[in-house]
Residue, then its C-alpha position, 0 to 999 in steps of 0.5 A: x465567425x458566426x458559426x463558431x459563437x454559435x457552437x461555443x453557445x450550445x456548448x456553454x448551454x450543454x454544460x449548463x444543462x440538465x444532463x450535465x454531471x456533476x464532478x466528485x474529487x477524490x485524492x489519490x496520494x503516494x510517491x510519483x518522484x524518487x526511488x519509490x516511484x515505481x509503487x506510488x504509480x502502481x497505486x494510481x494506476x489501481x485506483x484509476x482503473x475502479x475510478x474509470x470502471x464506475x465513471x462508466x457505469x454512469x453513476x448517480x448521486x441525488x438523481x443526478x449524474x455524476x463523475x468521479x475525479x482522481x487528483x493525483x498528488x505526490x507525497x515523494x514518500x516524505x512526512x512532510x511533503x504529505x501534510x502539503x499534499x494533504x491540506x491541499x487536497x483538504x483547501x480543493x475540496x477532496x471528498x474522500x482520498x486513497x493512499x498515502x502509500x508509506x505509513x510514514x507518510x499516512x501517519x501525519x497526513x491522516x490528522x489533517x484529513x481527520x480534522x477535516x472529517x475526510x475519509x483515508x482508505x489506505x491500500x499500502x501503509x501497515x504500521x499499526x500506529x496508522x488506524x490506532x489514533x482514534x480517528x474514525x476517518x481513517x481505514x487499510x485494505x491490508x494487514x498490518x505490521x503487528x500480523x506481518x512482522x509476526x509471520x516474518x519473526x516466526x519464519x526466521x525462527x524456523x531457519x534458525x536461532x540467530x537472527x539479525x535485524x535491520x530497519x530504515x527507521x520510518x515508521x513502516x520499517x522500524x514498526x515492522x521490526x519491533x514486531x519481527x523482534x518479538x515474535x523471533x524472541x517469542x519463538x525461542x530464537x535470539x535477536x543477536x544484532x539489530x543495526x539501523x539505516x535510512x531509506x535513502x542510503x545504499x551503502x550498507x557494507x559496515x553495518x553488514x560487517x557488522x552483522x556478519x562478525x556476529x555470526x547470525x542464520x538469517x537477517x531480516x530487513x525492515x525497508x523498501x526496494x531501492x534499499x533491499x536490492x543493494x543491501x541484498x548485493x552486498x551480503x553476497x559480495x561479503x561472502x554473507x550466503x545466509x537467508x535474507x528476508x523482509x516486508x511488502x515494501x521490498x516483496x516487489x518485481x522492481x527488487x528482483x530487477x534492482x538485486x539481479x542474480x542475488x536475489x534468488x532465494x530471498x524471503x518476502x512477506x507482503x499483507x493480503x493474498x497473493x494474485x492468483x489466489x485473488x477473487x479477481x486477481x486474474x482478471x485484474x491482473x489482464x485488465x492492468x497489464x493490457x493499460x499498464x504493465x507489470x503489476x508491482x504489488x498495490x495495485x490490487x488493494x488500491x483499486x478496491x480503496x477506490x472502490x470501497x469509498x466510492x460505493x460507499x458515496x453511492x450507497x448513502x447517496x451523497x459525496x459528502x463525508x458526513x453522509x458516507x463515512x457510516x456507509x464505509x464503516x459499516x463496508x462489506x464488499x468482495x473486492x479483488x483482494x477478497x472479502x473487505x469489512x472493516x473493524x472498529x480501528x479501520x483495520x481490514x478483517x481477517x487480513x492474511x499474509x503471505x510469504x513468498x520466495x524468489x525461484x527462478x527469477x520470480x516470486x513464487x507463494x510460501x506460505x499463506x498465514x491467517x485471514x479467512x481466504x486462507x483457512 
């Protein structure tokens, strides 16, 4: 009995203790339940990987060591469950917070944070609604829809003059395809049906009746995965053997899974260079398989969401958002993705874009539009 109050003492004074470090919380926010679970882990397990790395170097703040803390939350993809899961964070003292992963969901949680003074790097949402609200805490480490839904429009245009639209009508979706709508218009091709849906559903069959009647080239999708890949299977049944094309929420090895054979073929965009082409792609890429598996496509960009907020702690020396949020402003780090800085927005500079095609069962690269990796 003795010996056990005397190692619960040493412990209790080593806790105490001159060498003990202290703990920074930083939110990591996306979905972790529901049909876009599979992209919500992919940001944890990013931003956990940069997370782990610093925490290994034996980070100090104020000379002091310190650790830095991931407190994963689930926004289940939801507006409303995001402003919870974000007062929360706010009441438990996050320093900083990564994610949310749908701009749906970033879009109302980045007021809370904002009105709180906390700093957002989202590595996912692309609606340009998010950074355009003049908040100063509030930064993507991608492209957004405005330079995404162009690249999409203007490659419908090239496979023909006839284009249909769909959207599941979130903020990501439905931005995405008023972009995509413009810049098929602005090719000379015509807009010659655009249809509406949900990122719930998965019975498309009478809005793609509907689109077929109208004869078009090429349909593109404003969505996520678990609505592309049966939107994609029912095209093929109707006899539909046009192109099918759509953003960064469907450009995902879990769409190839979920379509099967239909999938061959498919266009998708997605912000940001593909793996390979990362500065440190490959060696990302090694480090995540061997902790996780298969990358699905944020990984990348929330790793360096991690990064940039914590070096920016480290650089001004404090965790407190006050202290930092300069520092992050003023970001210029070669990440993974490449090279990161910020505009006055909090938009990435020089944000490329990337199409790709499934061939042979996997995506495979397109062609790479704007930013400055790709000139």
């Amino acid at each position: 009995m003795k010996s056990k109050l005397l190692i619960a003492l040493v412990l209790a004074s080593m806790a105490g203790g001159v060498g003990a470090s202290e703990t920074v919380m930083i939110g990591c926010v996306a979905p972790l339940t529901g049909p876009q679970a599979h992209l919500g882990k992919d940001i944890e397990n990013g931003a956990r990987l940069a997370v782990d790395a610093i925490n290994a170097s034996q980070p100090t703040l104020g000379g002091k060591p310190v650790q830095f803390e991931l407190q994963v939350e689930d926004d289940q993809a939801d507006p409303k469950t995001a402003t919870v899961v974000a007062q929360k964070l706010v009441d438990e003292g996050a320093k900083g917070v990564i994610g949310h992963l749908n701009s749906g969901a970033s879009i109302p949680a980045s007021r809370i944070y904002a009105d709180n003074g906390i700093p957002q790097v989202s590595p996912a949402s692309t609606a340009v609604a998010y950074t355009h609200q003049g908040y100063e805490t509030t930064f993507r480490l991608m492209a957004n829809d405005s330079q995404q839904g162009k690249a999409l429009g203007q490659y419908a245009a090239k496979l023909g003059k006839r284009v249909a639209v769909v959207d599941d009508r979130t903020a990501y979706g439905q931005g995405l395809i008023d972009e995509v709508v413009k810049a098929v218009q602005a090719s000379g091709a015509e807009v010659v049906g655009r249809e509406y849906t949900t990122d719930k559903s998965t019975d498309f069959t009478a809005i793609l009746t509907s689109i077929k009647s109208k004869r078009p080239d090429v349909v593109v999708f404003g969505g996520m995965d678990p609505q592309a890949a049966p939107m994609i299977r029912q095209m093929r049944t109707l006899g539909m053997k046009i192109p099918f094309m759509g953003g960064d929420g469907m450009q995902s090895a879990e769409f190839i899974k979920l379509a099967g054979p239909a999938a061959e073929g498919v266009i998708g965009s997605s912000p940001g260079l593909p793996l390979a082409n990362m500065p440190g792609g490959a060696a990302f890429t090694k480090r995540y398989t061997e902790r996780f598996g298969k990358i699905q496509i944020y990984a990348p960009f929330s790793h360096d969401a991690a990064e940039v907020l914590i070096r920016a702690m480290l650089k001004a020396d404090s965790a407190e958002p006050e202290q930092y949020l300069p520092e992050l402003a003023k970001t210029q780090i070669d990440g993974i993705i490449g090279p990161i800085a910020f505009d006055d927005k909090g938009d990435l500079k020089d944000g490329p874009v990337t199409l790709y095609q499934v061939k042979s069962g996997k995506w495979e690269t397109l062609e790479i539009m704007g930013g400055a990796s790709a000139r």
